[in-house]
C-alpha positions as CSV (number, residue, x, y, z in Angstrom):
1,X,142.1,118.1,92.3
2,X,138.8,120.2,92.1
3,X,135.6,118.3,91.6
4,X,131.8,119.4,91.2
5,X,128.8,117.3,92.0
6,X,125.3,118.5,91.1
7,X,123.5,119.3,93.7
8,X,119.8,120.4,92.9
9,X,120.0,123.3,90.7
10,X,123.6,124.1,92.2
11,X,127.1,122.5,92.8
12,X,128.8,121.1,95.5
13,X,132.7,121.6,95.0
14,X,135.1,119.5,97.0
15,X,139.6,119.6,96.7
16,X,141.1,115.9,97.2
17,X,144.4,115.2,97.0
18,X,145.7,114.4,93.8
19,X,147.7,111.2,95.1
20,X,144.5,109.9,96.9
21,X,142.2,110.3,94.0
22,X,142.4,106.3,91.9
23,X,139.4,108.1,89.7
24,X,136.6,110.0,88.2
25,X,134.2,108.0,86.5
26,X,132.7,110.1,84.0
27,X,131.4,108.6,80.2
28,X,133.7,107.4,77.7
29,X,133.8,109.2,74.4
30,X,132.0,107.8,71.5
31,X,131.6,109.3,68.5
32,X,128.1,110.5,67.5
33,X,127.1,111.7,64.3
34,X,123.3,112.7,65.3
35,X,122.1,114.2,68.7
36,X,118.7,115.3,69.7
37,X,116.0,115.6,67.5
38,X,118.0,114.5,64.4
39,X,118.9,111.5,66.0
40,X,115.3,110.5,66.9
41,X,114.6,111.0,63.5
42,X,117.5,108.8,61.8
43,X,115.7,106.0,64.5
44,X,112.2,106.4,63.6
45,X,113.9,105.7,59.4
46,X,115.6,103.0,60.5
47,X,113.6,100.8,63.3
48,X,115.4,97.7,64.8
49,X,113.0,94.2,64.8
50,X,110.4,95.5,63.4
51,X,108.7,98.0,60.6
52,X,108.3,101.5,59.8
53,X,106.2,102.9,62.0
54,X,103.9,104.1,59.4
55,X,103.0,100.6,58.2
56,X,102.4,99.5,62.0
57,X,99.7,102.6,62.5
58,X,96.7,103.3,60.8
59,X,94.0,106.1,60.7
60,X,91.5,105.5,63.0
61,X,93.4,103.6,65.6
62,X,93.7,105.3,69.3
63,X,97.3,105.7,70.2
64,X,99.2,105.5,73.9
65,X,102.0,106.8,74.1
66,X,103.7,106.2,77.4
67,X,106.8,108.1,79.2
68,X,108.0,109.0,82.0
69,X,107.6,111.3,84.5
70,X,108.9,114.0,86.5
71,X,111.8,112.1,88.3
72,X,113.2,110.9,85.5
73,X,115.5,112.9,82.6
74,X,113.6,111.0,79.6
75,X,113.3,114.4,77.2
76,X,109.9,113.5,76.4
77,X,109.7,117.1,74.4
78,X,112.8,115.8,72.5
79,X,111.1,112.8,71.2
80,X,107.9,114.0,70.7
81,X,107.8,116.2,67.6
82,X,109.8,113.5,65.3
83,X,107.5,111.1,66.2
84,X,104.0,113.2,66.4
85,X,105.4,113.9,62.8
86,X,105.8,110.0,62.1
87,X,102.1,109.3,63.4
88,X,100.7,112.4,61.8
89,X,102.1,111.4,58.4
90,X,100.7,107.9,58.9
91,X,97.2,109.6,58.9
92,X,96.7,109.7,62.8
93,X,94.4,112.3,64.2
94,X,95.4,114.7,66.7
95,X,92.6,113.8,68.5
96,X,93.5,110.1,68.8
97,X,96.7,110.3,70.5
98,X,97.1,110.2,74.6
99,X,100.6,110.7,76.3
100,X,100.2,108.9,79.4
101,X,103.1,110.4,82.3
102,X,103.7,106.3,83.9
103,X,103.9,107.3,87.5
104,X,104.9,103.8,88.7
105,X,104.5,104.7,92.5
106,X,105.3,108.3,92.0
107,X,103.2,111.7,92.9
108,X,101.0,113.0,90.1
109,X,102.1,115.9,88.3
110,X,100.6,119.9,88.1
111,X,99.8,120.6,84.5
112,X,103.0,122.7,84.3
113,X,104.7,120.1,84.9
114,X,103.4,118.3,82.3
115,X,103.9,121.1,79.8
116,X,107.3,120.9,80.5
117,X,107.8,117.5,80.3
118,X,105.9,116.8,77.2
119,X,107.1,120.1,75.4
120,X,104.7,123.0,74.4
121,X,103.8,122.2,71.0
122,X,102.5,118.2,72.0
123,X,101.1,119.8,75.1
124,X,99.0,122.1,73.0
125,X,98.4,119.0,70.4
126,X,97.7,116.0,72.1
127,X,95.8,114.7,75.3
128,X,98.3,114.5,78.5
129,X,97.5,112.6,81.3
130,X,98.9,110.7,84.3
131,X,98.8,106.9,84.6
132,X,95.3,106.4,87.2
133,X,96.0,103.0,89.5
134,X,92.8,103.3,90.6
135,X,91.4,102.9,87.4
136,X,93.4,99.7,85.9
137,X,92.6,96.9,83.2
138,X,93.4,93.0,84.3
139,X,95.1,91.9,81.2
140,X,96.6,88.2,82.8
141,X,99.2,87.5,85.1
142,X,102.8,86.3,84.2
143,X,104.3,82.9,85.2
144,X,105.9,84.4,88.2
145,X,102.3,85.4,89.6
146,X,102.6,88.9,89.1
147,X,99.5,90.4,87.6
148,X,99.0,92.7,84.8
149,X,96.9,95.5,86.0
150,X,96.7,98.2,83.5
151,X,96.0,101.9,83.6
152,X,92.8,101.7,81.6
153,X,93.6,104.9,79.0
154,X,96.8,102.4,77.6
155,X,95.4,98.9,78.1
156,X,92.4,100.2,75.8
157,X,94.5,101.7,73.4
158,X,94.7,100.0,69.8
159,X,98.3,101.1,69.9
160,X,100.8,101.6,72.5
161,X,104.1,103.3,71.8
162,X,106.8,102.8,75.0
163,X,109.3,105.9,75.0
164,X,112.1,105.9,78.0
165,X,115.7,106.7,78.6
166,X,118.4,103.6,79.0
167,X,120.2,104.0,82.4
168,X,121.3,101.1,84.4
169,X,119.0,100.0,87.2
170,X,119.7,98.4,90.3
171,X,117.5,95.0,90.3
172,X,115.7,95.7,86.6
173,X,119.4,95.7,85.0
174,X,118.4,98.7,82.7
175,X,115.6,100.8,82.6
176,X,113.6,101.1,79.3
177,X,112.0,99.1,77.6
178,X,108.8,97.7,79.0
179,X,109.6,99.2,82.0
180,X,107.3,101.8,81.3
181,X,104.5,99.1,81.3
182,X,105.3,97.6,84.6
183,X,106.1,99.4,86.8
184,X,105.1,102.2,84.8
185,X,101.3,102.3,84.0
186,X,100.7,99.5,86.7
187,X,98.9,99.0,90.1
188,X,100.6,99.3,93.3
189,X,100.0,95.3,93.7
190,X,101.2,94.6,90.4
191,X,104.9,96.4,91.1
192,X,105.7,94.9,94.6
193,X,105.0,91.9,93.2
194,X,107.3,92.5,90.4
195,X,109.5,94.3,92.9
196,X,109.5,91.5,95.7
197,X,111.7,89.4,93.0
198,X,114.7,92.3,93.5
199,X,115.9,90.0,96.5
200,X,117.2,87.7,94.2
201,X,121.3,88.2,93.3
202,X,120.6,88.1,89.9
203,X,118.5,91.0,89.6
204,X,121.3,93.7,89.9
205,X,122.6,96.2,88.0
206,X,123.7,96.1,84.1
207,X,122.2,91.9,84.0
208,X,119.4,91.1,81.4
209,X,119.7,87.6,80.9
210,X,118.6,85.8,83.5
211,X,117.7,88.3,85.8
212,X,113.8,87.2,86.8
213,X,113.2,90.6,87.0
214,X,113.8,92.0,83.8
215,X,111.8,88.8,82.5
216,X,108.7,89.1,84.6
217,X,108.9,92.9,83.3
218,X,109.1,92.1,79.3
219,X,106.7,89.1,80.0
220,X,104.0,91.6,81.3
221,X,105.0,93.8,78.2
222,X,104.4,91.0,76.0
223,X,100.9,90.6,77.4
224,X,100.1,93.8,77.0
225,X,101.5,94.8,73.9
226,X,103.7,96.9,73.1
227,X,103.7,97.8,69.3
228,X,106.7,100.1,69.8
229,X,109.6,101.9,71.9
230,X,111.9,104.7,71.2
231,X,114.6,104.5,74.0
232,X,117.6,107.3,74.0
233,X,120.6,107.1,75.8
234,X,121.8,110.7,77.2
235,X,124.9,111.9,78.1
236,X,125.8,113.1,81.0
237,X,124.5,117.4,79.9
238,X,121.1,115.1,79.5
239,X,121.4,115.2,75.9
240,X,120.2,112.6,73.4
241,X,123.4,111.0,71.6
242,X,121.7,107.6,70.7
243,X,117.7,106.5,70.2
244,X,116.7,102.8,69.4
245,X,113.3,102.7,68.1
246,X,111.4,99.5,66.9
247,X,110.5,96.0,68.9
248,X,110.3,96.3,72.5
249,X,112.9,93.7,73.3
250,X,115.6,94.1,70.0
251,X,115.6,98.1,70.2
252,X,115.9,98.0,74.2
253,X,119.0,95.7,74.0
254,X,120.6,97.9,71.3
255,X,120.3,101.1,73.3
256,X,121.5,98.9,76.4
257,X,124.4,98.0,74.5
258,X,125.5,101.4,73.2
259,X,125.2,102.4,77.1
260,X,127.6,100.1,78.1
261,X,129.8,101.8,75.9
262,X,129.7,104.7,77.5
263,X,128.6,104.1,81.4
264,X,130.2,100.9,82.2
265,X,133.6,101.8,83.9
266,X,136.3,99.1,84.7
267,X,137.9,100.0,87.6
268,X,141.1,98.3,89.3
269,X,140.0,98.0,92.8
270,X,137.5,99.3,95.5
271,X,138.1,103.0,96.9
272,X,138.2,103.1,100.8
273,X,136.2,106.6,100.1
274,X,133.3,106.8,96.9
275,X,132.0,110.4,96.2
276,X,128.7,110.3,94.5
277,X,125.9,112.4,93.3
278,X,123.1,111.5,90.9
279,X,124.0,114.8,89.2
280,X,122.2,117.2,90.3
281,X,118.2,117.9,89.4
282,X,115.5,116.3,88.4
283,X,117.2,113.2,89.8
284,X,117.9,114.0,93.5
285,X,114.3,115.7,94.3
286,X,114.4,113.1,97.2
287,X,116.0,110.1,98.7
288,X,113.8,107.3,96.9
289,X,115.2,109.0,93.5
290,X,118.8,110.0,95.0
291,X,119.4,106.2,96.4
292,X,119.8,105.1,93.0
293,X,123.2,106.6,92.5
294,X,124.2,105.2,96.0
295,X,123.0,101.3,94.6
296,X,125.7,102.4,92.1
297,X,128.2,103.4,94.4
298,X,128.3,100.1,96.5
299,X,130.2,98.6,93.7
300,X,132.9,100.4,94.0
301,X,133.4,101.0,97.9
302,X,135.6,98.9,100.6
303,X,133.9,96.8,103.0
304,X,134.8,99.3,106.1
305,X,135.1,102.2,104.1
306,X,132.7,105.5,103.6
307,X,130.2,106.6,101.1
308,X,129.4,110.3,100.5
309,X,126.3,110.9,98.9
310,X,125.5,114.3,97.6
311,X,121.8,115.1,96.9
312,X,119.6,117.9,97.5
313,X,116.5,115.6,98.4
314,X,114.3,119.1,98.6
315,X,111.2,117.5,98.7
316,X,112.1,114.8,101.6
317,X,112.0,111.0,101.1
318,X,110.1,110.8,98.3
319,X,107.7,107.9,98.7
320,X,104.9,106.9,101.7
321,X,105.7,103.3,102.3
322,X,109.8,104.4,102.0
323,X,109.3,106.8,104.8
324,X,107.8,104.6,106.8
325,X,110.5,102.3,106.9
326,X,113.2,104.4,106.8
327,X,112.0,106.6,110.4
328,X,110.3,103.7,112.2
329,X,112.6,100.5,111.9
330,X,114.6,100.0,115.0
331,X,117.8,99.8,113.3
332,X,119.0,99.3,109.8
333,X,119.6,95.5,110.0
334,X,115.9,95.2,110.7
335,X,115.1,96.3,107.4
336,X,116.6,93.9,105.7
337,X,115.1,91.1,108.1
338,X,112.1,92.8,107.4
339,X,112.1,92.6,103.3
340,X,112.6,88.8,103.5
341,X,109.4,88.3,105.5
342,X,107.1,91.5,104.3
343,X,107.9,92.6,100.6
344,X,106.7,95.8,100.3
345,X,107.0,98.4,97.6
346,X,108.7,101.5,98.8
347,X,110.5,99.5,101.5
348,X,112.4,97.5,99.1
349,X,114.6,101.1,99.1
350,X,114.7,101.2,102.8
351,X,116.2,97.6,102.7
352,X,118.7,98.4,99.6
353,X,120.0,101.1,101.9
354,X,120.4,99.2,105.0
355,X,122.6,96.6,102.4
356,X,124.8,99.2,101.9
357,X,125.2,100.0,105.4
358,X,126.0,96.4,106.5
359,X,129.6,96.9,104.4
360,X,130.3,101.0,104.7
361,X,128.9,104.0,106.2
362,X,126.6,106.4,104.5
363,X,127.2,110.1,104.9
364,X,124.5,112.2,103.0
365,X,125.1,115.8,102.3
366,X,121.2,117.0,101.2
367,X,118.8,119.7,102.3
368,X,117.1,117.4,105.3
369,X,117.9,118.2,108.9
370,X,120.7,117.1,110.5
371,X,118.8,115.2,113.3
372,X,116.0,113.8,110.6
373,X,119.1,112.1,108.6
374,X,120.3,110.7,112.1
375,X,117.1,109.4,112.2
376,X,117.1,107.3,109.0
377,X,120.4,105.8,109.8
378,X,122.9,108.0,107.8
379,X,125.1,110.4,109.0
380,X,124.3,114.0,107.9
381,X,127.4,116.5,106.6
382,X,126.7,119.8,106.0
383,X,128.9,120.2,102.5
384,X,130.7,117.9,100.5
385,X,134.0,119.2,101.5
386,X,133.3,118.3,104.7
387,X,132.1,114.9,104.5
388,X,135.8,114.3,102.8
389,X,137.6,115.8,105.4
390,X,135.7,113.8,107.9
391,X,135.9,110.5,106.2
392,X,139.5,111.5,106.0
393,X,139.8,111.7,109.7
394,X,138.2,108.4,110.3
395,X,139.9,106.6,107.4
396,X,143.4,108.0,107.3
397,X,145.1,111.1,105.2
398,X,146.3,108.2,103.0
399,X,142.5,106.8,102.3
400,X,141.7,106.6,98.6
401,X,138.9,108.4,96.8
402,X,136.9,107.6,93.9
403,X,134.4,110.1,92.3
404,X,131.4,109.4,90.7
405,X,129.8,112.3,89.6
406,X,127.0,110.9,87.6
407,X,126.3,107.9,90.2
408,X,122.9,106.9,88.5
409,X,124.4,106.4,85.4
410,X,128.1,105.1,85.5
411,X,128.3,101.6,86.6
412,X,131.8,100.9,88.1
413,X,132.9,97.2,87.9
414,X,136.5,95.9,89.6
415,X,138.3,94.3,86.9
416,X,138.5,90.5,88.0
């Protein structure tokens, strides 16, 4: 069997014996009447929890519209004209409306960056600007102490409009939502505190309820206010086959639920070899981003046995703190010993990576050098094809495979 993983703006291609392969997980079908634009439209005219936009707006009123940025595949430039249209029709001026890129922890962006994130015609419309942590609001602080430091341009806002894609997300459940408050438009304080509650089993992948989390995250929306999301699902070509707009909690869960539909794969038992790759570009510009599809993997991989994970990670690790932890621990273990004392944003990664090392090992095939890989704990392969054949040498010819092509987005769970 031929399989293709993206891999920056290429492909990595690997044959594996078709008696050794137990699966591909790629989407389900579902039907979809609407994609794209269309469908962000049908949204908008029918709103879930709460009103028309129109009657939520008025002239006069400044507007913040968050999204997200470069690492993400949220097509900002998708959802922007339908709802520019929405606000403009409402009697909103031009001049009134911000998009706000929420960084989180991330790198700013270069204005043609932006342009292409936000799409040319908004770019040319509207005012586009990165989230500034050095320049925050304190708005409270939630019952689990973490506080609600606000990028000043959206806590000052009259209105603020949350936009994001639905994936699943290792600790947060899902992203979306009021994710793009916190972390999104947050201090650096404000997320590890957030952050330092990923430690917990119940934050994990695909849990809302009851996952402290998620709650400290909508909590901190809730202080804030959000007036309104619009949250697409994409498939796996990044296209827009579902949007939930309306109430920052009812609209989110809707859009989580659709996802399910599609991303959530059953699978019979644990493979003793997981192939995985976040897909290619925007999402494997470096390991902080690529690690997600890893988190992912672990579900679906034997205690003993080898993950492969294919990402291009051109620009390096990704993230200060991250790096840190990743080239200076001792050994892996230490990072882990090291969360439970020290939470710190960026090494929460380091320590999620180490977790997965305690049950398999990690090869990466990426664009780093072989001997900085080494360094960081993984093993370094210089294609895809031969990772397998290595992993097959270690394992056994009869080891079995399981591909995840799309690892950030397809969520395999062994049927009990």
């Amino acid at each position: 069997m031929k399989l293709e993983f993206g891999f920056g703006t290429g492909i990595q291609t690997v044959e594996v014996p078709d008696q050794n392969v137990v699966g591909v997980l790629h989407a389900n079908e579902v039907e979809c009447e609407l994609t794209g634009e269309a469908e962000v439209r049908r949204a908008l005219s029918a709103p879930i929890g709460a009103p028309l936009l129109k009657d939520v707006v008025k002239p006069g009123e400044k507007i913040a519209i968050v999204t997200s940025d470069i690492t993400r595949p949220m097509p900002t430039y998708v959802v922007l004209p339908p709802l520019l249209d929405t606000l403009y029709e409402a009697g909103v001026r031009k001049e009134d409306i911000t998009l706000v890129f929420a960084l989180g922890s991330h790198r700013k962006h270069k204005p043609e960056e932006m342009k292409k994130l936000a799409g040319e015609r908004a770019f040319s419309e509207i005012t586009c600007v990165d989230s500034d942590p050095s320049d925050c609001v304190h708005m409270g602080t939630t019952s689990h102490g973490t506080p609600v430091d606000i990028t000043r341009v959206v806590a000052e806002a009259d209105r603020r409009i949350c936009l994001g894609n639905i994936e699943y997300h290792y600790f947060a459940g899902y992203s979306g939502g009021a994710k793009a408050i916190m972390p999104g438009v947050s201090t650096r304080d404000a997320i590890q505190a957030n952050h330092s509650q990923m430690v917990k089993p119940e934050a994990c992948a695909g849990r809302l309820d009851g996952n402290p989390l998620r709650e400290d995250i909508e909590e901190a929306g809730k202080i804030v206010g959000i007036d309104y999301i619009v949250n697409v699902v994409l498939d796996e070509h990044k296209k827009v086959i579902m949007a939930a707009a309306g109430d920052a909690v009812k609209a989110h869960r809707e859009a989580c639920r659709f996802l399910d539909r599609i991303y959530r794969k059953e699978i019979p038992q644990r493979a003793d070899i997981v192939l995985v790759s976040q897909g290619g570009a925007p999402k494997d510009l470096n390991l902080y981003q690529t690690q997600k599809a890893l988190d992912n993997a672990k579900h679906a991989v034997k205690k003993g046995g080898i993950v492969i994970l294919i990402g291009s990670c051109k620009e390096g690790l990704g993230e200060r703190v991250f790096e840190e932890w990743m080239t200076k621990s001792p050994t892996a273990s230490s990072m882990i010993e090291r969360i439970q004392k020290d939470f710190q944003l960026g090494g929460h990664k380091a320590a999620a990576i180490a977790m997965v090392l305690e049950n398999a090992d990690i090869y990466l095939v990426s664009d780093l050098e072989d001997e900085f890989v080494r360094g960081i704990f993984l093993e370094p392969k210089p294609s895809a094809q031969k990772a397998l054949d290595d992993a097959f040498a270690k394992l056994g010819k009869d080891a079995t495979v399981l591909a995840m092509p799309y690892g950030g987005s397809t969520l395999p769970c062994v049927t009990e």
